[in-house]
C-alpha positions as a printed Julia matrix, in Angstrom:
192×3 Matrix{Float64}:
 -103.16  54.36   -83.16
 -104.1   51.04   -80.62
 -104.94  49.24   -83.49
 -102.07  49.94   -85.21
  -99.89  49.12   -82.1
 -102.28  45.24   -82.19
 -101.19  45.06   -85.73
  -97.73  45.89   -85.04
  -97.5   43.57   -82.16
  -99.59  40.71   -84.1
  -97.17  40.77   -86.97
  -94.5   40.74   -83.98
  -96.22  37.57   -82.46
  -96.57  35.57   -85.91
  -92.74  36.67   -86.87
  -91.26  35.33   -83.47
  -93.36  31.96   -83.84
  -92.26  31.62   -87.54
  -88.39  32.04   -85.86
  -89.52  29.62   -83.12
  -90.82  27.24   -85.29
  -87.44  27.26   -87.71
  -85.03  27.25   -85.16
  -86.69  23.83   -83.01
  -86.78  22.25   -86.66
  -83.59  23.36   -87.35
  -82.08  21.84   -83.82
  -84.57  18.41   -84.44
  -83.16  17.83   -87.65
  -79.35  18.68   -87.32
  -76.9   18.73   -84.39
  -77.29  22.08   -83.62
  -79.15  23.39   -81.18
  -81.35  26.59   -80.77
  -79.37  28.38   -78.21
  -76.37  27.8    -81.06
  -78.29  28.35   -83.98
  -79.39  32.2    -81.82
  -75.58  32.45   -81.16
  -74.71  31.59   -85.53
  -77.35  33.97   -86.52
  -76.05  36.83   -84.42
  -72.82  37.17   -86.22
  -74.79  35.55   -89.94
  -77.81  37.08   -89.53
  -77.1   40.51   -91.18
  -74.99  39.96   -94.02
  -77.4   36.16   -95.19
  -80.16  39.2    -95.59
  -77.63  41.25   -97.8
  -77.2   37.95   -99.57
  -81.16  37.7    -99.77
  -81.62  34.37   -97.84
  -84.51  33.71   -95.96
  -84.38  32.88   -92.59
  -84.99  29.12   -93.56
  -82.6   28.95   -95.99
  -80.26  30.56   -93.48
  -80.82  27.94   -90.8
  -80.54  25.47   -93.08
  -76.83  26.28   -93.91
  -76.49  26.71   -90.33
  -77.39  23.26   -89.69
  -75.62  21.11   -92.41
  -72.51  23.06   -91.2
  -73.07  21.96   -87.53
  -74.0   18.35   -89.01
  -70.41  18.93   -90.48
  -68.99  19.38   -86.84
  -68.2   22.9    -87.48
  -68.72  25.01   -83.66
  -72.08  27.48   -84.23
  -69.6   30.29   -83.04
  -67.41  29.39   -85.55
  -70.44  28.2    -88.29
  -71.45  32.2    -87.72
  -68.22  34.14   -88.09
  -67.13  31.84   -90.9
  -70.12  32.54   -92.7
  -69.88  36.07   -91.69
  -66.75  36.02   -93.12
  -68.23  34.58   -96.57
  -70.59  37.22   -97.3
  -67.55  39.44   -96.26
  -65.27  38.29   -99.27
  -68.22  38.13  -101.46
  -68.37  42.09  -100.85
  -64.45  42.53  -101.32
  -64.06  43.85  -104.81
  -60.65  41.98  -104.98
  -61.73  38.2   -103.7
  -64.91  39.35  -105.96
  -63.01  39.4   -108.96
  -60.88  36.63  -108.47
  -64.46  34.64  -108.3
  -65.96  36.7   -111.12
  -62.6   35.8   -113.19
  -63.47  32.07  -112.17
  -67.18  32.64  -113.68
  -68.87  33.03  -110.83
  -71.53  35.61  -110.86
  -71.72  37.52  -107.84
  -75.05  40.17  -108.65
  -77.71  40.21  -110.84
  -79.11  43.26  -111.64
  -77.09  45.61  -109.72
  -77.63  43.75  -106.48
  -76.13  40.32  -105.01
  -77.32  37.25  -105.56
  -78.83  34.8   -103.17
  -76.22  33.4   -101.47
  -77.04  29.8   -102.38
  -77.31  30.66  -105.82
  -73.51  32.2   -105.77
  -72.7   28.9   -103.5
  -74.31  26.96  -106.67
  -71.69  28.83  -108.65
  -68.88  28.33  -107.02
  -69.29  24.16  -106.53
  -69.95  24.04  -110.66
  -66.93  26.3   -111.27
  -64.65  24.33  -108.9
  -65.8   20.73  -109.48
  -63.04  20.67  -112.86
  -60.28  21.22  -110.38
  -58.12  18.79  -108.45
  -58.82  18.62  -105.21
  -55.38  20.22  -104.32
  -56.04  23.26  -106.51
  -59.79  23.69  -105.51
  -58.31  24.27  -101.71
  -55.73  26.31  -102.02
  -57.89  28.66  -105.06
  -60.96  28.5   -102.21
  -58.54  29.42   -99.29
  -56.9   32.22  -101.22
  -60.53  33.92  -101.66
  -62.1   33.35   -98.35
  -59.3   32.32   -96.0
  -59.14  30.48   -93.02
  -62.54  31.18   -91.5
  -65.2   31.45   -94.42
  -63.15  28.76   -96.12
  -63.94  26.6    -93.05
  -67.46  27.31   -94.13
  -67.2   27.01   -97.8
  -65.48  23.31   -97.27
  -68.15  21.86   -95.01
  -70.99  23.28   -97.85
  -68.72  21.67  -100.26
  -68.34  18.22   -98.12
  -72.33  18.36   -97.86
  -74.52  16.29  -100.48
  -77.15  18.44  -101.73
  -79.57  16.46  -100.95
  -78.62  16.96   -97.37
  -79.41  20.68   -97.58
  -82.1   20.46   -99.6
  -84.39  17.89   -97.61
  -83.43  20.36   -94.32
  -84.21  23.67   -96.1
  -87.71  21.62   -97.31
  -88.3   20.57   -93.1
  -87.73  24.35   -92.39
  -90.09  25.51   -95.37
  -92.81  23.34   -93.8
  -92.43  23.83   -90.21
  -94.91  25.67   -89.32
  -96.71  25.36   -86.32
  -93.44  23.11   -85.27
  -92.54  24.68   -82.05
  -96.78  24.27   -80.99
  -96.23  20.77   -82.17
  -93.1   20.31   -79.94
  -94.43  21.8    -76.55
  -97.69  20.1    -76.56
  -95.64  16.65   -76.29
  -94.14  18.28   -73.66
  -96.77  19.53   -71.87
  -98.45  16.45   -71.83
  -95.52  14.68   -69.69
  -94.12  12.48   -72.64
  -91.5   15.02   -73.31
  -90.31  14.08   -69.68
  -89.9   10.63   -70.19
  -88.58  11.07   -73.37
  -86.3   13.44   -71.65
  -85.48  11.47   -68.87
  -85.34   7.63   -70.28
  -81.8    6.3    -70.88
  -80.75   5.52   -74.1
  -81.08   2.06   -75.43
């Protein structure tokens, strides 16, 4: 029983430094920060593991979007909202009429994957026409999402979503230059 309780607890410990470790990337790389990215993954959280993201590719959507300017309230809900219409058998066929496929195998997609989808089915349209089909699925608040993954080069996601896949130890990394007083000067020196 105690050593299951260690166990327990030690898988506990190396989960909440693998979370630590994402979310200081996350906020080092993009203009989020981790109190936001904690406040987008509250409302995300859930439904990005019914969409089968990890949590680094889910903080790497997280952060393009706040590179994008988008609020991490709003970054959250909106994506919230996403994963929302994805499940809505009516936006679902609308996007499954467009080509996109929505499950494989009796089960959804990864997220990023149905994303993928979406850009190639879309990228024929005019502009006009791609907005107004992308607001009629996901309205105003995943749409606000679904624009600023649209407005972000994929090589912007995928060299953050690489940072996060190789971060760990990060958060170690960023409180021993702390610790050793240069994190105060860098903390404290005025911008040049």
């Amino acid at each position: 029983y105690e050593i299951g309780v260690r166990l327990v607890g030690s898988e506990m410990c190396i989960r909440d430094r693998r979370v630590g470790d994402v979310l200081a990337q996350t906020a080092n790389a993009s203009t989020t920060d981790i109190r936001g990215l904690g406040e987008s993954l509250k409302y995300a959280g859930l439904g990005a593991h019914g969409f089968k993201m990890s949590l680094e590719e889910t903080a790497a959507v997280l952060g393009v979007l706040g590179n994008r300017k988008i609020d991490s309230s709003m970054a959250g809900t909106g994506l919230r909202a996403v994963f929302s219409t994805l499940k809505d058998k009516n936006k679902a066929k609308i996007l499954i009429e467009a080509g996109v496929q929505l499950t494989e195998n009796g089960e959804y997609r990864n997220f990023l994957k149905i994303f993928d989808d979406i850009k190639k089915k879309t990228a024929e349209m005019a502009p006009a026409q791609r907005e107004s089909f992308l607001d009629q699925v996901f309205g105003r608040e995943g749409g606000l999402v679904i624009s600023g993954l649209m407005a972000t080069p994929q090589a912007e996601l995928d060299e953050l979503l690489n940072k996060l896949n190789e971060s760990k130890g990060y958060s170690q990394q960023v409180a021993e230059v702390f610790d050793s007083g240069l994190g105060c000067l860098l903390y404290t020196s005025p911008s040049p």
